[in-house]
C-alpha angles and dihedrals in degrees: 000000000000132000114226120174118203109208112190132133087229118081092200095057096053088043091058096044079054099053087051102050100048088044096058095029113036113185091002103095130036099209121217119195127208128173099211148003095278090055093046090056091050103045095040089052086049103039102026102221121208100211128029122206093194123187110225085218124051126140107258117011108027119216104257093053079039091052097038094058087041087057093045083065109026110035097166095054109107111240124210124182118232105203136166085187136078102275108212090084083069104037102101103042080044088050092058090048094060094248110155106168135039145187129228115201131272094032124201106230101233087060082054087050099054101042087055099056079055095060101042093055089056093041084047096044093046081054098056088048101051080047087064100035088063091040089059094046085061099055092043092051085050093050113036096072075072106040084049086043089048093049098042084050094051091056086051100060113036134007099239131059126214119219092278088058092054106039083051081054090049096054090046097047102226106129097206083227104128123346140126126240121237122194113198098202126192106204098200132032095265093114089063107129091017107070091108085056100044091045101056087035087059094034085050095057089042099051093048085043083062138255115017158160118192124191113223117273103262138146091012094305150087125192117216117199108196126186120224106239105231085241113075136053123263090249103052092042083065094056091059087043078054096048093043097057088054088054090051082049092050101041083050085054097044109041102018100030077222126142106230125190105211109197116184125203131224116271117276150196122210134349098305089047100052087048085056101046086051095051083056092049092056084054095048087054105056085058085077111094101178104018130234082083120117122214127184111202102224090053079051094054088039113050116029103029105168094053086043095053093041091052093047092046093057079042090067102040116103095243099049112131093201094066098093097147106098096035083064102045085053088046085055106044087050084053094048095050091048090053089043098057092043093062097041091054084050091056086043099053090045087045090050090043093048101028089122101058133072094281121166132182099252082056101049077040091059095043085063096048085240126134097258081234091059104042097047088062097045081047100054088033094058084044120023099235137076131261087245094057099044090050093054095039084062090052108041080051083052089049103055091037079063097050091044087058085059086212102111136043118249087260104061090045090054086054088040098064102039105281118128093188127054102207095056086051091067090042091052084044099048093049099046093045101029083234133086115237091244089065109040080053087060096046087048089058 
C-alpha cells in the first residue's frame, strides 16, 4: 500500500479526491489529508508520502514554496499540481521541481483515474528496481570478499596481472598504482579455528587504515596490500604503516591471546611492485623468534647488514622452514580448483536439468552466486568450450536421441529441446552435426 497526501484548503475537494481514489482503487492508498502548506510539509516529513496531490493556492504557504521544501527532503515522491488556474503561469518554476503531471480544477474522475494508474505503474516499477538494486548490493557484498581475496592472491603469485586481475581491481576500486605490502605471520598453530575471526578482525583494522586488498588468513599468514593516499610523505605514510602494524599486534594479544610477526615490504609502485614488496614482507616477517615484534624490510637491509645478509641467505636455502610461501600459494590454488569445479558442476547439473527452457548464462551465473564475466571464463576455461556450446551440444544430442525414437515430427522436437523457431533449429543442427534433421531422420529409417 501507498501512501498519497491531498493538500487543499477545501475540504470538499480532498474529500472528493478521496472518494475517488478509494473507490477505483480499493487497499491500494493510505490517504493523508493537510489544509495548507504548513500542514503538507509536516505530514509529508513525518509520514513520508509517495505521491503529492498539491493546490497551487492555500493560505500560507502556498503549494509551489510547500512542494519545493517536500522535494528538498523527499526527491523520489511523485509531485502533481492541483490548479484552478491556467497553468502555464506556473509551468517553469513546477518543471524544476520535478513536477510531471497537474490538475486543473474541476477535474473529470476518469482523468484522475488515469493519471493514478500512471503513477502507480511508476511507484510499482521503482519498486521493483529498488527490489533488485538491493538485490544486487547483496550479491556484491557476497561476492566482493572474493573478488578482494582473488586479487590479493594474484599479486602473490605472480607481477603481472591478466584481464581478470584488472577488471577484479577495477570492482573493488583499488588502482595498483602505488602501495606496500604487509604479511601478518603466526609462528605457531594457536590461530586454528580462528582464522574467520582473525580475518575480519585484521580486514576490519585495514579497511578503516585506508585502501586495501587482504589475502585470507592460511598457512599462518595474511598478506595486506595498502594504497598510498596521494597526501603524505613518504615518510610519514610509513609511520602510520608503522603504527598500523602495532595496532594488527595488539588486536592478535588482546582478542585472540595470540603472538603475531608483522613484516612490512619496501614502497612500490604497480603490480610487480606490490609482489615484490610482499615477497619482502614474508621475509620481514621470519626475522621475528618469539612473535608480537614488527620488522620493516629496508631498515633490515640498512642497518644491520651482515645479519641481514646471513638470514637471507638460510631463507633462501631449500630446506628453510620459514619459507611458507609457496606451500601456501599451491594450498590455495588446490583449494581454488576444488571450489571451481563445485560450482561448475553445479552450473552443469542446473544447465542439463533446464536445457529445454529459455536459459541463458547470466541466469546459470546467477544460480552459482558467480559475476556471469567471471564464470564464463572459469567455465571455458574447466572445459574448453563455451556455455553456449555446451548448451547447445546437450540439446542438438537430445535432439537426435528424439528423432531416433521416430515418435515425434521434426517441430515438436525443435520446441522439445529449447528452440522457438524451427528454422534455427535446422541451422543449429546442420552446423553441430554437419547434416540437416531432415536428413539424419531419413538415415535413421
Amino acid at each position: 500500500m501507498y501512501r498519497i497526501l491531498l493538500a487543499d484548503d477545501e475540504d470538499l475537494e480532498r474529500e472528493g479526491l478521496e472518494w475517488i481514489i478509494r473507490r477505483s482503487f480499493p487497499d491500494r492508498f493510505e490517504v493523508i489529508h493537510a489544509a495548507n502548506g504548513r500542514a503538507a510539509i509536516e505530514k509529508a516529513e513525518d509520514l513520508r508520502p509517495q505521491v503529492v496531490f498539491m493546490d497551487v493556492n492555500m493560505p500560507g504557504i502556498q503549494g509551489l514554496a510547500a512542494l519545493r521544501e517536500i522535494r528538498s527532503r523527499a526527491p523520489e515522491t511523485k509531485l502533481v499540481l492541483v490548479t484552478a488556474y491556467d497553468y502555464f503561469s506556473y509551468a517553469k518554476e513546477a518543471v524544476s521541481l520535478g513536477v510531471k503531471e497537474y490538475i486543473v480544477k474541476p477535474a473529470r474522475q476518469d482523468q484522475i483515474v488515469t493519471l493514478l494508474r500512471q503513477l502507480l505503474e511508476e511507484l510499482d516499477q521503482d519498486k521493483l528496481k529498488r527490489a533488485e538494486e538491493l538485490e544486487l548490493r547483496d550479491r556484491m557484498s557476497q561476492l566482493m570478499p572474493l573478488v578482494e581475496n582473488e586479487l590479493a592472491l594474484m599479486v602473490m603469485a605472480k607481477p603481472a596481472l591478466d584481464d581478470e586481475g584488472k577488471q577484479f581491481a577495477a570492482w573493488l576500486r583499488y588502482p595498483l598504482d602505488r602501495g606496500i605490502a604487509v604479511v601478518a605471520a603466526f609462528p605457531d598453530s594457536g590461530h586454528v579455528g580462528q582464522e574467520k575471526k582473525l580475518f575480519r578482525s585484521f580486514h576490519g583494522l585495514a579497511t578503516a587504515f585506508g585502501p586495501s586488498v587482504s589475502s585470507a588468513l592460511i598457512n599462518r599468514h595474511m598478506a595486506i596490500f595498502l594504497r598510498k593516499p596521494p597526501g603524505p610523505s613518504e615518510t610519514d605514510w610509513l609511520q602510520e604503516i608503522r603504527f598500523f602494524g602495532e595496532q594488527l599486534i595488539r588486536q592478535a594479544q588482546q582478542l585472540f591471546h595470540l603472538f603475531v610477526t608483522i613484516g612490512i615490504g619496501t614502497l612500490s609502485t604497480g603490480t610487480e611492485g606490490l609482489h615484490q614488496s610482499y615477497f619482502e614482507a614474508v621475509f620481514a616477517s621470519t626475522f621475528g623468534e618469539e612473535g608480537n615484534e614488527l620488522w620493516l624490510f629496508d631498515e633490515l637491509k640498512s642497518e644491520d647488514s651482515a645479519r641481514f645478509k646471513q638470514h637471507k641467505d638460510r631463507l633462501a636455502s631449500p630446506d628453510a622452514s620459514p619459507l611458507y610461501v609457496t606451500q601456501a600459494l599451491e594450498q590455495i590454488r588446490e583449494e581454488r580448483e576444488q571450489e571451481t569445479v563445485s560450482v561448475l558442476d553445479k552450473a552443469r547439473q542446473y544447465i542439463r536439468e533446464r536445457y529445454a527452457e529459455e536459459l541463458s548464462l547470466d541466469e546459470v551465473a546467477d544460480y552459482v552466486h558467480l559475476n556471469a564475466f567471471y564464470f564464463s571464463k572459469i567455465f571455458k576455461q574447466q572445459y574448453g568450450e563455451t556455455f553456449i556450446d555446451y548448451l547447445t551440444g546437450l540439446r542438438i544430442a537430445k535432439a537426435k536421441e528424439l528423432i531416433e525414437r521416430g515418435e515425434l515430427s521434426l517441430k515438436e522436437i525443435c520446441f522439445r529441446v529449447g528452440y522457438k523457431d524451427p528454422n534455427y533449429f535446422s541451422r543449429v543442427f546442420r552446423k553441430v552435426t554437419g547434416i540437416a534433421p531432415s536428413d539424419y531422420r531419413e538415415r535413421q529409417s
